[in-house]
N, CA, C and O of each residue as an XYZ file, in Angstrom:
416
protein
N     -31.721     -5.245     31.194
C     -30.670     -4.996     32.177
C     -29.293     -4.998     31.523
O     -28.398     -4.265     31.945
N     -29.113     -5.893     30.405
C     -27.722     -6.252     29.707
C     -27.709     -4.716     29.040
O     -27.085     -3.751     29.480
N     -28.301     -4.743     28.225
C     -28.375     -3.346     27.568
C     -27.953     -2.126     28.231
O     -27.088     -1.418     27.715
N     -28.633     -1.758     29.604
C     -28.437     -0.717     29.647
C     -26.966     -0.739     30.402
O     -26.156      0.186     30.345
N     -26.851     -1.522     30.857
C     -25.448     -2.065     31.685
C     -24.243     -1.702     30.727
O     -23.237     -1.119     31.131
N     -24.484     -2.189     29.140
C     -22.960     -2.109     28.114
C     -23.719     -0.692     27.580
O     -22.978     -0.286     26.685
N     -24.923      0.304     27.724
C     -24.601      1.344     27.203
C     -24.028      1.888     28.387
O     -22.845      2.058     28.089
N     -24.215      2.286     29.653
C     -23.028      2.730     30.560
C     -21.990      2.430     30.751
O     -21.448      3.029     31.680
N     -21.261      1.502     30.101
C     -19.388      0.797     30.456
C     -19.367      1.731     28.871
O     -18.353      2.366     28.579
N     -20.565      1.718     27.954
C     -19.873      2.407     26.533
C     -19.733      3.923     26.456
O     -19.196      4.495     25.507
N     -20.368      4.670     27.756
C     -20.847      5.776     27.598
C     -20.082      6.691     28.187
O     -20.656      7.053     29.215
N     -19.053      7.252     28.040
C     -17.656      7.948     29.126
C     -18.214      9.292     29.195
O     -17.778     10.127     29.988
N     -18.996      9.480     28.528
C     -20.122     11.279     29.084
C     -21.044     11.134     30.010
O     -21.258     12.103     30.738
N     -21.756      9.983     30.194
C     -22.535      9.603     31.237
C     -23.804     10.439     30.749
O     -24.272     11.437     31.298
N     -24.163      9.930     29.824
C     -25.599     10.810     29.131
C     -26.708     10.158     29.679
O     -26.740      8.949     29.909
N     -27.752     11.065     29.920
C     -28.932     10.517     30.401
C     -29.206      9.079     29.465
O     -28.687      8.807     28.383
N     -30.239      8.222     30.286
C     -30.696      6.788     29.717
C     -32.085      6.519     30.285
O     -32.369      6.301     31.463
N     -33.062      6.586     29.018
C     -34.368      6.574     28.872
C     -34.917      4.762     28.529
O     -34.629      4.202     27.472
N     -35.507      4.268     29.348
C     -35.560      3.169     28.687
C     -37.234      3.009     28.828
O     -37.850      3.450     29.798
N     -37.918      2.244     27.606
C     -39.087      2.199     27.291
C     -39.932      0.561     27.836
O     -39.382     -0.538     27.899
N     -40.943      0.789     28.067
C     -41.545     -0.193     29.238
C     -42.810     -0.572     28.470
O     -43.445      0.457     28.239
N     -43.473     -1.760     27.941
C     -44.509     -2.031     28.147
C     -45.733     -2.578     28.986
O     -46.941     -2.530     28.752
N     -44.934     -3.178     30.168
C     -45.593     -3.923     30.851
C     -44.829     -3.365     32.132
O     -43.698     -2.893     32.244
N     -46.126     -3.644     33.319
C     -45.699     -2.976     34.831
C     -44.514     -4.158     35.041
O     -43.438     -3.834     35.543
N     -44.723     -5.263     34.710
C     -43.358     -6.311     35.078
C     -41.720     -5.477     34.617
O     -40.681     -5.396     35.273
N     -42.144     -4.823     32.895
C     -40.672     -4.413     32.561
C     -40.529     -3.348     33.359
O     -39.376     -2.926     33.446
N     -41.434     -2.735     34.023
C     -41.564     -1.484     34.755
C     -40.552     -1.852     36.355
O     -39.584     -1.214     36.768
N     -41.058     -2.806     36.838
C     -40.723     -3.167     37.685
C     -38.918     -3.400     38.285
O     -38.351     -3.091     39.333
N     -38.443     -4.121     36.954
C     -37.430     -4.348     36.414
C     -36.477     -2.869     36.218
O     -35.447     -2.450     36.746
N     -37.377     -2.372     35.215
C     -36.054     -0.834     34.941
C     -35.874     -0.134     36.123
O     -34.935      0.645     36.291
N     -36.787     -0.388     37.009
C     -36.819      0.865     38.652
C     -35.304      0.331     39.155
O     -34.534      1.123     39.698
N     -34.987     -0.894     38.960
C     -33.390     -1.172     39.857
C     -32.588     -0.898     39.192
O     -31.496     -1.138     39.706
N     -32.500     -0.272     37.739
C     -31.331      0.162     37.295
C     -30.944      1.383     37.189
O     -29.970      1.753     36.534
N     -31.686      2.082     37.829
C     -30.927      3.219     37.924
C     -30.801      4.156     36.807
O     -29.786      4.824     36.605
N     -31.937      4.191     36.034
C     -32.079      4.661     34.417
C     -32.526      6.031     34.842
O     -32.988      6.145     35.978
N     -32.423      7.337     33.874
C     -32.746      8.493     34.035
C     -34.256      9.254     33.853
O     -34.779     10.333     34.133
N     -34.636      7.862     33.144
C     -36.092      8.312     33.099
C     -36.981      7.236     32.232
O     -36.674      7.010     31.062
N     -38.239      6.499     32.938
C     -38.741      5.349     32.005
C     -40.006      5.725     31.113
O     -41.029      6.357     31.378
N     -39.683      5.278     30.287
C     -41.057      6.057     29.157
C     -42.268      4.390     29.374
O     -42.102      3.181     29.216
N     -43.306      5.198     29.758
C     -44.649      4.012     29.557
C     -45.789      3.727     28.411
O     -47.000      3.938     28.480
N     -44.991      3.162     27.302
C     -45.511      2.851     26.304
C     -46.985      2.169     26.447
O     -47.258      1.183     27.131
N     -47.816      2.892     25.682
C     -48.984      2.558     25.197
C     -49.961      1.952     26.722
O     -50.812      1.087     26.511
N     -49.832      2.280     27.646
C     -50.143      1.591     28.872
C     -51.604      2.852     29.311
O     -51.767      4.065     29.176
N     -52.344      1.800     29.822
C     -53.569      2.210     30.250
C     -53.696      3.265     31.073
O     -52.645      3.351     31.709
N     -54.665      4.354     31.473
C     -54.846      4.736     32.506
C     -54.727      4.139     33.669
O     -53.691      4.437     34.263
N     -55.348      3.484     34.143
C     -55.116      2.478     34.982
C     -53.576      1.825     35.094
O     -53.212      1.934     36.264
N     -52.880      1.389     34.532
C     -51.959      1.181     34.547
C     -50.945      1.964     34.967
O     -50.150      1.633     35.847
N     -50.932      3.239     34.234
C     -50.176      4.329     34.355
C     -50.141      5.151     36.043
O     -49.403      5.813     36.773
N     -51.147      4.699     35.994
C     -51.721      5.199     37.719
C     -50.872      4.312     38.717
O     -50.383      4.794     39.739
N     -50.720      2.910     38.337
C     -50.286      1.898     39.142
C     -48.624      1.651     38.764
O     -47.929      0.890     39.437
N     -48.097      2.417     37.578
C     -47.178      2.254     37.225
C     -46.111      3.681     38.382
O     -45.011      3.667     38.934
N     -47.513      4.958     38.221
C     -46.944      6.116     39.457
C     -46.935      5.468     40.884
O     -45.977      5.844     41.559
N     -47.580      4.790     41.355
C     -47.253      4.204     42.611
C     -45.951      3.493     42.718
O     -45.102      3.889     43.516
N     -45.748      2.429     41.930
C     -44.191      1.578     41.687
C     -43.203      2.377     41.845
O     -42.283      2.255     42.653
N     -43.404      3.363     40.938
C     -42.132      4.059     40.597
C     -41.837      5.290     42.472
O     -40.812      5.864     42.842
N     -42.876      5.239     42.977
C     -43.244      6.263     43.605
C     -41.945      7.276     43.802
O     -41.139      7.355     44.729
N     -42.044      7.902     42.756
C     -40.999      9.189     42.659
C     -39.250      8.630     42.138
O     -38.518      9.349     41.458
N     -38.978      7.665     42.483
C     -37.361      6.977     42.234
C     -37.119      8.011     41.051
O     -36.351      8.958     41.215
N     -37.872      7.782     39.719
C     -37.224      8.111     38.216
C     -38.376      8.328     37.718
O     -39.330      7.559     37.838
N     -38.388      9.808     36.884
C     -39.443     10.228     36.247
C     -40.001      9.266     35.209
O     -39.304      8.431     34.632
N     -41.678      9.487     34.954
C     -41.847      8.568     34.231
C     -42.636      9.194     33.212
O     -43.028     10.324     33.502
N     -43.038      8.646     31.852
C     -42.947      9.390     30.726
C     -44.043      8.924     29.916
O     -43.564      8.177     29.063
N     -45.421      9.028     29.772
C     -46.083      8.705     29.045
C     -46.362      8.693     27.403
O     -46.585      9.700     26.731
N     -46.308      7.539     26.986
C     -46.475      8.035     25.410
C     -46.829      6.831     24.813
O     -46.313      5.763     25.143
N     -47.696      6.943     23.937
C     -48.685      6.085     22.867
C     -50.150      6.168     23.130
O     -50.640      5.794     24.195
N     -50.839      6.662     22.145
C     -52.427      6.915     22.495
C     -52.423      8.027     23.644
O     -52.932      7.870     24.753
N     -52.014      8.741     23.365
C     -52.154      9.971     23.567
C     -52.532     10.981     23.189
O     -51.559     11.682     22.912
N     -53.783     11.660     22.948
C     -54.089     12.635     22.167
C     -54.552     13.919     22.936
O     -54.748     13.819     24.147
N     -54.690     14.809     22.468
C     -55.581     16.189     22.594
C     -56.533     15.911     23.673
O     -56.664     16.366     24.809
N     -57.373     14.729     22.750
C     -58.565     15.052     23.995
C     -58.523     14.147     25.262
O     -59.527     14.049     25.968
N     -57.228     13.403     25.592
C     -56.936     12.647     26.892
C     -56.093     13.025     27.253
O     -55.559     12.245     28.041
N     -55.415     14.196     27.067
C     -53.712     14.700     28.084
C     -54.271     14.333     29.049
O     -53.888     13.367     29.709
N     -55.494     15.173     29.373
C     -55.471     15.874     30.653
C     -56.022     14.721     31.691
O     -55.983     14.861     32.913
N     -56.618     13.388     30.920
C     -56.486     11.850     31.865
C     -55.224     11.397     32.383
O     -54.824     10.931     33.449
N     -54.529     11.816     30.803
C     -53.038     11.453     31.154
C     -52.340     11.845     32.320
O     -51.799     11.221     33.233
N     -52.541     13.412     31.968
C     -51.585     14.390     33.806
C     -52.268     13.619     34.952
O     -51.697     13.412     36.023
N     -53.664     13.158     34.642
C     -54.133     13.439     35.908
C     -53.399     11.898     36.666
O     -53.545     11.737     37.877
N     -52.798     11.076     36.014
C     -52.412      9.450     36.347
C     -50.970     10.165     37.140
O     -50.332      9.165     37.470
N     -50.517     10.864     37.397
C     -49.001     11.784     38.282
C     -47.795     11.492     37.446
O     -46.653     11.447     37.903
N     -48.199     11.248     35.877
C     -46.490     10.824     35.167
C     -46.081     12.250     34.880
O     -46.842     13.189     34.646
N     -44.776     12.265     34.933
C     -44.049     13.570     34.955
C     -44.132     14.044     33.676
O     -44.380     15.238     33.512
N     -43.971     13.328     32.752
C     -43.238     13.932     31.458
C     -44.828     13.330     30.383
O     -45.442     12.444     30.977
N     -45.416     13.702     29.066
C     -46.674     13.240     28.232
C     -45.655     13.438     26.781
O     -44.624     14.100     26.892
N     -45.921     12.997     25.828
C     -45.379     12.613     24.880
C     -46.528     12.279     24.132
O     -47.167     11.242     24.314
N     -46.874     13.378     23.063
C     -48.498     13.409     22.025
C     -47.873     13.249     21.039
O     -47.633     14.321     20.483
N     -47.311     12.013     20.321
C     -47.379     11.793     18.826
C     -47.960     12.726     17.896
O     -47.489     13.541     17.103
N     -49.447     12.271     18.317
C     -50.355     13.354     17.499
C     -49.988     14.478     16.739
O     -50.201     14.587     15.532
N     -49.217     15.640     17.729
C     -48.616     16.221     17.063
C     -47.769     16.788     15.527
O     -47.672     17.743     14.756
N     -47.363     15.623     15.752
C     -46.649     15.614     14.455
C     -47.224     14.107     13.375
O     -47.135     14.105     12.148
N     -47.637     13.257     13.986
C     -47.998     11.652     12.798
C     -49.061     11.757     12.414
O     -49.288     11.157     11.363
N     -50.187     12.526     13.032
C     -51.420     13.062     13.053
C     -51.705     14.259     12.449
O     -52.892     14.547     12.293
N     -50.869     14.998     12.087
C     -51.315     16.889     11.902
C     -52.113     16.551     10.575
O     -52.070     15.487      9.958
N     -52.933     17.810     10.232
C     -53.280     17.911      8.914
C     -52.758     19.382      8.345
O     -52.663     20.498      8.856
N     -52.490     18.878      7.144
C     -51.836     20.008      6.481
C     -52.807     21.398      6.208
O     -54.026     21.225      6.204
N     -52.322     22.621      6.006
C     -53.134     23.226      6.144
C     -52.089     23.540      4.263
O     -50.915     23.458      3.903
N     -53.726     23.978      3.449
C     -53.004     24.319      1.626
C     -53.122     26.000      2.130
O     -54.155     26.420      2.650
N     -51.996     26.816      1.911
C     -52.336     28.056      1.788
C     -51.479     28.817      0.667
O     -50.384     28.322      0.401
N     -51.776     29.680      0.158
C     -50.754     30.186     -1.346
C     -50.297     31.406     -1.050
O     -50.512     31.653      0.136
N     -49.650     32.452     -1.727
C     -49.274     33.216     -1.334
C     -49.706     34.077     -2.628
O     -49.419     33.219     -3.462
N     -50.153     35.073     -3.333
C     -50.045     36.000     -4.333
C     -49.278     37.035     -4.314
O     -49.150     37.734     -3.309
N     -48.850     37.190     -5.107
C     -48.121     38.959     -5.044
C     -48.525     39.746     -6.247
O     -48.412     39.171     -7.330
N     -48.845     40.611     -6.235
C     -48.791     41.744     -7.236
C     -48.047     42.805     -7.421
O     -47.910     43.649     -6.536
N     -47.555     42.879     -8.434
C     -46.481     44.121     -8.929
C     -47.198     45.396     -8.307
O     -48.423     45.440     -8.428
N     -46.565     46.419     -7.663
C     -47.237     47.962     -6.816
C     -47.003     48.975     -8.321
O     -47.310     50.167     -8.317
């Protein structure tokens, strides 16, 4: 609450403010401040499901940690607005490819 309180007295653009949640308690907590959007770290299906009821619509909410390919679509199905796949990028595998050229 302190936090996000002195980044808005610091913030004279009024930039969006994302704040990150592990537990439905911190969840509970960020819904009264008035934040632009809460990200739900590493939190269960189940959770995430119960975390969309709390929030019920106030401030988008943002899934991310253990998230992969083959669970988005558990993920969408829990009603969080926004998914966030690490994977993507901490996970990729490189692909080796070369290039040749020959003189015409």
């Amino acid at each position: 609450s302190q936090a996000v309180a002195r980044v808005r007295a610091g913030d004279k653009r009024g930039r969006p403010i994302e704040v990150e949640v592990k537990t439905l308690a911190e969840l509970q907590e960020t819904l009264e401040l008035g934040v632009d959007r809460i990200m739900l770290d590493n939190m269960s299906l189940a959770e995430m499901r119960q975390a969309v009821r709390l929030a019920n619509g106030r401030v988008p909410l943002e899934a991310s940690g253990n998230v992969t390919m083959e669970n988005v679509a558990d993920v969408a199905a829990t009603g969080v607005d926004y998914i966030s796949v690490g994977a993507l990028t901490h996970s990729v595998q490189a692909l080796d490819i070369s290039l040749l050229l020959e003189a015409a």
